[in-house]
C-alpha positions, 0 to 999 in steps of 0.5 A, spaced: 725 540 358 724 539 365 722 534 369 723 531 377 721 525 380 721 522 387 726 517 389 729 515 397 735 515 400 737 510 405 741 512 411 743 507 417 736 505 417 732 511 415 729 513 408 730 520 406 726 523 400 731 524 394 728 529 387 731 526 382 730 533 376 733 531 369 733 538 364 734 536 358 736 542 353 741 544 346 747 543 347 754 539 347 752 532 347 753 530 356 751 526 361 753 531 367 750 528 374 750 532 381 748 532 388 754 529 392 754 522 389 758 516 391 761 512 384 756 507 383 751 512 383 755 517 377 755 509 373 747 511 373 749 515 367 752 510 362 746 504 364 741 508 365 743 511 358 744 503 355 737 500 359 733 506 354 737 503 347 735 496 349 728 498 350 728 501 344 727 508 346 731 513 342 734 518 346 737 524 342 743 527 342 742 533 347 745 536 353 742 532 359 742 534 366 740 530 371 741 533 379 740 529 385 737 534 391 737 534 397 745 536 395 747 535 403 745 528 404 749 522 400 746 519 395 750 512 395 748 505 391 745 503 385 737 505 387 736 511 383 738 508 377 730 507 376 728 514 377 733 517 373 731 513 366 723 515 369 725 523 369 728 522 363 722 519 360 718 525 363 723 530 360 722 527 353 714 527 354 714 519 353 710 519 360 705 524 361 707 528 368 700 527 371 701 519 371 708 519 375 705 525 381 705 522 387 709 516 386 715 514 390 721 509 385 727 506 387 731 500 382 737 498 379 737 497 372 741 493 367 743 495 360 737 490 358 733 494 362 731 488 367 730 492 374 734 488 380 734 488 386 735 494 391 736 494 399 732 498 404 725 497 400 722 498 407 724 503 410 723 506 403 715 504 402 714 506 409 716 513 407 712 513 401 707 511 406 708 517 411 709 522 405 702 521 402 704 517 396 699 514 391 703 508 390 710 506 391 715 502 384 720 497 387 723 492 383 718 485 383 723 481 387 722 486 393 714 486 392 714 482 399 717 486 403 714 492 401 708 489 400 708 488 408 707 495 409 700 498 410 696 503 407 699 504 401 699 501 393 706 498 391 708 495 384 713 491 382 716 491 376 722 487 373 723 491 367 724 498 365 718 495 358 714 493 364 714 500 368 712 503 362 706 500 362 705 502 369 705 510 368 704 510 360 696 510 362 692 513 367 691 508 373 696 502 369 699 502 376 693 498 379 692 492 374 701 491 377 700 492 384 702 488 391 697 484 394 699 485 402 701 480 405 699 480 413 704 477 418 702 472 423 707 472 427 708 465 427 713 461 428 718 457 422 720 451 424 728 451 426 730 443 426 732 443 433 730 441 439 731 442 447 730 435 446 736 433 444 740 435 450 741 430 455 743 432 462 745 439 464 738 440 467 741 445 471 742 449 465 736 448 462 732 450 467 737 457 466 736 457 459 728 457 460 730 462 465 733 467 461 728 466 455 723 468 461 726 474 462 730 475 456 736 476 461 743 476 458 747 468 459 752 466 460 755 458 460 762 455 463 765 449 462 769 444 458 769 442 451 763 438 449 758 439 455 753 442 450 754 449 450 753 451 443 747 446 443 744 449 449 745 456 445 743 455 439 736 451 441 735 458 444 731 461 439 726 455 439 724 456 447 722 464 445 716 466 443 714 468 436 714 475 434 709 481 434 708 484 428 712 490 431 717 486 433 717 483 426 717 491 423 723 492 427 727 486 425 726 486 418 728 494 418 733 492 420 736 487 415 732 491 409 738 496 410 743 491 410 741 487 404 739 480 408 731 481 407 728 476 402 724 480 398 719 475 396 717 473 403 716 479 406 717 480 413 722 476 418 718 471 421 722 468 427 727 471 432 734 472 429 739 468 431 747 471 430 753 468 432 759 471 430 766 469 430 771 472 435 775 474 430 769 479 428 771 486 429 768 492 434 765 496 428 762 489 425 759 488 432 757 495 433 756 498 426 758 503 422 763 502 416 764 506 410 756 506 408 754 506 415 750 499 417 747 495 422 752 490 426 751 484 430 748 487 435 743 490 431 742 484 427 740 481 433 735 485 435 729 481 439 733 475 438 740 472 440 747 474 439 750 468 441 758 469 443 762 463 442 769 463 446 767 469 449 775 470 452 777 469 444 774 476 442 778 482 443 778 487 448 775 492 443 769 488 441 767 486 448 767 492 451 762 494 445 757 490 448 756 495 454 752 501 452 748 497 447 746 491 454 745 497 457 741 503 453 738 497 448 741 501 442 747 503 439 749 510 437 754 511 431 757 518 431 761 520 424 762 527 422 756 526 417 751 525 421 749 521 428 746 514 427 741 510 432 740 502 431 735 498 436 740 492 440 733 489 444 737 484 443 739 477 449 746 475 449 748 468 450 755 467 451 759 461 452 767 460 454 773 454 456 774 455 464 782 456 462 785 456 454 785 447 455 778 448 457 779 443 463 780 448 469 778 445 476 779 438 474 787 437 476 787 431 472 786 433 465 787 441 466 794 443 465 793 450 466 798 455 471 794 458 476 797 466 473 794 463 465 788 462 468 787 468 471 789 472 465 784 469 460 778 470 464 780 477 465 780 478 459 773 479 460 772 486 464 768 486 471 763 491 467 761 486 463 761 480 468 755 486 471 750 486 465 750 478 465 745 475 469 745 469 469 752 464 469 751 457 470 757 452 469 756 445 465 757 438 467 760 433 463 755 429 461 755 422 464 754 415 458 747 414 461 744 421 459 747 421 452 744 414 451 737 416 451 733 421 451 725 419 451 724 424 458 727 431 455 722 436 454 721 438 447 722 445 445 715 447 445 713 445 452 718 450 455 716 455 450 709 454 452 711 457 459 715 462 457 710 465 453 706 465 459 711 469 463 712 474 456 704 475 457 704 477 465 710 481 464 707 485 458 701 486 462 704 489 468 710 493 464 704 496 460 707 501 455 712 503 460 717 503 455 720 495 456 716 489 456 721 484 459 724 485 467 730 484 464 728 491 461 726 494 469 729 500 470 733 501 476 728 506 478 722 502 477 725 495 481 722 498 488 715 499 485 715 492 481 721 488 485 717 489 492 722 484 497 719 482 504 723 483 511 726 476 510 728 477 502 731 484 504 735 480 510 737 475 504 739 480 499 744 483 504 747 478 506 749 476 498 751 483 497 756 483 502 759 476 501 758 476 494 761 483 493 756 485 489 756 492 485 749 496 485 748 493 478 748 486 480 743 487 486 739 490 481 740 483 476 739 479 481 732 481 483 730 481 476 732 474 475 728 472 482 723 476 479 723 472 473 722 465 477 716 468 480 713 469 473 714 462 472 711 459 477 705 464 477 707 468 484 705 475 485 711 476 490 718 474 490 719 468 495 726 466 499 727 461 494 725 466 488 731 470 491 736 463 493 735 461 486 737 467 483 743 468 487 746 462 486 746 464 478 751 469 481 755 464 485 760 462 479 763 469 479 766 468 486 769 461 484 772 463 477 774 471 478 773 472 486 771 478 488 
């Protein structure tokens, strides 16, 4: 007795078709299980086995068989355990074969026979979807994220009892199937405001400036002038994502086990603030089970970096390949993994370890010590950020009140203008921001006049600039213009964003 079934292998955060074939045959009584399985994988047999005891279906004493192909890819976690026990069901003629062609299934058992949850269900029902399945089996607290994917039936079910139901006669998957749920786009609402900062206009307005253009940001100044507030208010000044974006992402956290199954796709912008602690492979990806970092979390959202000189040398450096190619490339011996890191980084530091550096009254700090700790960030990272700007400590009568802030939807509204022309001048070119501007294409969409040539080449030389930060400069000018709704960059466009540059000259020199 001979039976296959379809199942999926989730690696990084791609889905593999896997056929789980059962033989069941006279022999010694056994439960052998091959295919290059990790160990959760080979427990399959002992709570599989129980699961079908407590739904009451007799297994006889036989010799069983159970193989897991491709052999070369690794079955790893416990989503296979569902389509072992249906294989074995097929085996034994309890499901006839015709009902369970086509089907796609994936769900851990527990030795009552309740179906729990698994990750990476949406990768998986995607490639059912592109694999032509009739429908899809996922655990029922996974039905809103699988059910977000369109163009094919998915049915989730909570117990090995009810999937019965579901296969046992013909078209029984219909009456259990997943209304699909159709992603707005909209915005969940955060309970935080840009409202509530008071003062610090000059990083506010930097802050809108960066969420224009998604461009990297850093803020300098003492404890408590609001950077961590500043940072994370972020999210609620950018727009909301498309659905594509919102594909993206909840791949992304599908894979690593953080999408709320029951609500279906990632609604709003992900924000991560890691602790600098965090390791290079935590931030980058990778591991044992290779999965998603920080970066790759953050995508389309903020990565928010606390204490930047606090991270180590390793962690940081982490951060460059991914700025700059917006993906992460993991290579192991087992294969090479891709990750999307489209993602803003927003950081925050102490101009010295007391946090008081220029004020020489407070700060205590020797000139040497406070060179060594702000060059425990690299120049090639100083050049992927583009915009720097220092706060202020904040006087009593701005914290009193806040009555004249802006709220954060009306810097979102201007915002959201500046993303729409700027996705209507990139097109399909392969970016959507002007942060995202290949150095190539910056003549094309940065064009400067004569008097905006002489500028830039008075900054380039006085400011030290490397090539990569001339670049950064135009794309933040860029950006002003979009804000204001000019065609061309201006003298003060290229001014402004120059000055978001000045604060490397003051804190690292040349």
């Amino acid at each position: 007795m001979f039976s296959t079934i379809l199942s999926a292998a989730v690696i990084g955060i791609e889905a593999h078709p896997v056929q789980v074939e059962a033989d069941i045959c006279d022999g010694l009584p056994q439960f052998c299980m091959v295919g290059d399985l990790a160990p959760e994988v080979r427990e399959a047999a002992d709570r599989v086995r129980t699961a079908l005891r407590n739904t009451k279906i007799l297994f006889p004493p036989k010799k069983v068989t159970i193989n897991l192909s491709p052999a070369h890819i690794r079955k790893e976690g416990t989503r296979f355990d569902l389509p072992i026990a249906v294989s074995l069901l097929l085996a034994l003629g309890i499901i006839p074969r015709e009902y369970a062609e086509g089907v796609l299934i994936v769900g851990e058992l527990g030795l009552n026979g309740k179906v729990r949850p698994v990750s990476g269900v949406l990768p998986t029902v995607m490639l059912a979807r592109d694999l032509g399945c009739r429908f899809c089996v996922i655990p029922a607290e996974n039905a809103g994220e699988g059910a977000a994917v369109s163009g094919i039936p998915v049915v989730g079910v909570d117990s090995l009892e009810r999937l019965l139901g579901c296969l046992a006669v013909p078209e029984g998957w219909r009456e259990q199937a997943v209304g699909r749920e159709e992603s707005t786009g909209a915005k969940a609402g955060y309970g935080e405001d840009f409202k509530e900062i008071n003062g610090q206009e000059a990083v506010r307005r930097a802050a809108e400036i960066a969420a224009a253009g998604m461009h990297n940001f850093l803020m300098i100044g003492s404890p408590g002038s609001g950077k961590t507030m500043i940072a994370r208010r972020m999210p609620t000044i950018l727009p909301g994502l498309t659905l594509e974006e919102s594909l993206e992402v909840s791949r992304v956290y599908s894979a690593c086990g953080l999408l709320s199954g029951r609500e279906g796709l990632m609604k709003t912008r992900p924000f991560r603030s890691p602790h600098h602690t965090v390791s290079a492979n935590a931030l980058a990806g990778g591991g044992r089970q290779v999965r998603p970092g920080e970066i790759s979390l953050a995508t389309r959202g903020v990565l928010f970096l606390d204490e930047l000189p606090e991270f180590s040398r390793n962690a940081l450096e982490a951060l460059r390949q991914p700025m700059e190619e917006g993906r992460v490339v993991i290579s192991r011996t087992g294969g090479t993994y891709v990750f999307p890191a489209h993602f803003q980084l927003v950081a925050a530091l102490n101009p010295c370890k007391c946090g008081y550096y220029p004020d020489r009254e407070r700060c205590r700090c020797l000139p040497g010590e406070i060179s060594q700790y702000l060059h425990r960030i690299s120049r090639p990272l100083l050049d992927r950020i583009d915009i720097c700007v220092e706060t202020s400590r904040v006087e009593y009568r701005e914290l009193a009140g806040n009555e004249g802030n802006e709220s954060s939807a009306a810097i979102r509204a201007r915002v959201e203008e500046a993303h729409r022309r700027q996705r209507e001048r990139y097109g399909n070119r392969g970016w959507n921001f002007n942060s995202g501007i290949p150095s190539s294409a910056i003549k094309k969409f940065c064009p400067l006049g004569s008097r905006e040539m002489e500028i830039m080449e008075t900054a380039f030389e006085r400011l030290g600039l490397s090539a990569r930060a001339y670049h950064r400069i135009i794309k933040v000018a860029r950006t002003i213009a979009d804000l204001e709704g000019e065609q061309r960059i201006r003298e003060h466009h290229l001014l402004e964003a120059i000055g978001y540059r000045s604060l490397d000259l003051k804190f690292w020199g040349r």
